[in-house]
C-alpha positions in Angstrom: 0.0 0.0 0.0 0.8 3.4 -0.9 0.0 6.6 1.9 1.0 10.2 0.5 0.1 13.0 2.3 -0.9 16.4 0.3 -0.7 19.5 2.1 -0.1 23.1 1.6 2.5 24.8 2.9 6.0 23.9 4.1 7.1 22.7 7.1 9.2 25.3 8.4 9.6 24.7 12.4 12.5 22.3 12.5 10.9 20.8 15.4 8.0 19.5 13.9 10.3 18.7 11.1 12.5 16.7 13.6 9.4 14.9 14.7 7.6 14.2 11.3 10.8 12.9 10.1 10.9 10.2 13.2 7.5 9.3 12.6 7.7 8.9 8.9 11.0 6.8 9.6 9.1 4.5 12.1 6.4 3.2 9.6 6.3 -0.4 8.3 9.2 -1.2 5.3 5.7 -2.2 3.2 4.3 1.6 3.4 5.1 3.5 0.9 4.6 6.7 2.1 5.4 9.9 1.3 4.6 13.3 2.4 3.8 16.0 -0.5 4.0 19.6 0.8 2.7 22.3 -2.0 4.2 26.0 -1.3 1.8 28.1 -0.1 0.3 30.8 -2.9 2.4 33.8 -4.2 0.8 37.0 -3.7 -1.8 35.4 -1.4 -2.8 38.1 0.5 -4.0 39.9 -2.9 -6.3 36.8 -3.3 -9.8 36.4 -1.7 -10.4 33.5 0.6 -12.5 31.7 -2.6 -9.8 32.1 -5.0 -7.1 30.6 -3.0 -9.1 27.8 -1.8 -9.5 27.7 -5.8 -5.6 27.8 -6.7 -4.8 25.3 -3.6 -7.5 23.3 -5.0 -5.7 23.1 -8.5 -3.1 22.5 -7.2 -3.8 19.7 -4.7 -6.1 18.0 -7.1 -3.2 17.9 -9.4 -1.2 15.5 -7.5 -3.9 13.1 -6.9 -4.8 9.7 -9.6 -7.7 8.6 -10.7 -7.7 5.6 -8.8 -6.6 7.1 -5.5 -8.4 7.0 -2.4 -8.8 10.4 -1.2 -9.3 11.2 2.9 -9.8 15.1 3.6 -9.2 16.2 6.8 -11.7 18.6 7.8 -13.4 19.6 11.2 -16.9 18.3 9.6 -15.5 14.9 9.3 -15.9 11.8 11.3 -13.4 11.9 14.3 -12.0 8.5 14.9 -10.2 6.8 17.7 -6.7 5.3 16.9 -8.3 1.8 17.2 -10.7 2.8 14.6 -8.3 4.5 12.3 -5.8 1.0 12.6 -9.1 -0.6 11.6 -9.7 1.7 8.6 -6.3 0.9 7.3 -6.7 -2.8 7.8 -9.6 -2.4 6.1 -8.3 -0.5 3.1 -5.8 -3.1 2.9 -8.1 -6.0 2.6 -9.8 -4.2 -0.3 -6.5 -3.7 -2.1 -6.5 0.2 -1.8 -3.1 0.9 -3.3 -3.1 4.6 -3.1 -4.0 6.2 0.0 -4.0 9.5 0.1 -4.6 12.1 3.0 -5.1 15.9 2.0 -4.3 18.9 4.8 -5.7 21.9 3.1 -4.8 25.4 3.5 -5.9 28.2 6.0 -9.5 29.1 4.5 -10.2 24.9 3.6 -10.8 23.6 0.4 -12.4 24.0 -2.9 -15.5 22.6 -3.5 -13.5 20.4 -6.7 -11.4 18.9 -3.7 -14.8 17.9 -1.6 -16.3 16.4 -4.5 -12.5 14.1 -5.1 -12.5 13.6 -1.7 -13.9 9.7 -1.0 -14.2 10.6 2.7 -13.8 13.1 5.5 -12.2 12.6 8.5 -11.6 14.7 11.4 -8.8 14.9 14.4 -10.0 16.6 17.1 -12.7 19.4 17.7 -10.0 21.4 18.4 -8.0 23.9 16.0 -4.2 22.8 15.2 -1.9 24.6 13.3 -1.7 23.0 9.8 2.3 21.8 10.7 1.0 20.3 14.0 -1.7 18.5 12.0 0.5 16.7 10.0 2.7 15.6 12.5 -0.4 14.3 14.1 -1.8 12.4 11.6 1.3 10.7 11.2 2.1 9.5 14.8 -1.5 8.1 14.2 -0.9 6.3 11.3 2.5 5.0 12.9 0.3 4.5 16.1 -2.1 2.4 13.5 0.4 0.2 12.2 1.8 -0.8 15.8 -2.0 -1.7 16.9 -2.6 -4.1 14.0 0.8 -5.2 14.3 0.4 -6.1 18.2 3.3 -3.9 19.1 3.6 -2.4 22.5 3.0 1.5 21.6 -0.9 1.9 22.1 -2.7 1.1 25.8 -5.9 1.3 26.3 
């Protein structure tokens, strides 16, 4: 299985960097993964909120196949517990998803051409993260998802 995740922005705390880069590291030798991080708009601030959505749109939509399956994060999707998201990816696996495929959108959200790509939406927390704090949370839960349906010691419940 493949796991790519799209998001806008770099990731410019070294920190976070630091961390993303452990976590990415730590992930089963079958995962492909791989994280895609779009730079943020030129001239952005000359842009309303609808046209970057728009451009980030374009451009996130751009990196993703045809036979992809597309997760969008987003505060209005369903919120998960780590057990649950181990069981989404088992579950993915068993129907031979090769391309997974999780999308971090920019400040304002996404276009309404990314909603439509999206196959589902799925949420962190209710709370607000930055989006470089995002993405180092969704991947200490996808490492956290291979160590549950691997047995490892790394999640209690």
């Amino acid at each position: 299985m493949n796991i790519t995740t799209i998001c806008i922005g770099k990731t410019d705390e070294k920190a976070i960097e630091l961390l993303l880069q452990k976590y990415e590291n730590r992930l089963p030798s079958h995962i492909n993964y791989q994280r895609i991080e779009i730079p943020d708009l030129k001239n952005r601030k000359n842009l309303s909120e609808i046209q970057q959505k728009e451009k980030e749109g374009e451009l996130i939509l751009g990196k993703i196949q045809s036979t992809d399956f597309v997760i969008i994060l987003d505060e209005k999707g369903k919120q998960p517990t780590s057990k649950q998201l181990a069981d989404l990816i088992q579950q993915y696996m068993n129907q031979a998803v090769r391309n997974l495929v999780f999308v971090i959108g920019g400040p304002y959200g996404f276009s309404e051409a990314v909603y439509s790509r999206g196959n589902q939406k799925m949420a962190l927390s209710n709370m607000t993260f930055t989006h470089q704090m995002v993405r180092l949370f969704l991947t200490e839960q996808l490492y956290r998802g291979f160590t549950i349906l691997q047995g490892k010691p790394y999640h209690h419940e």
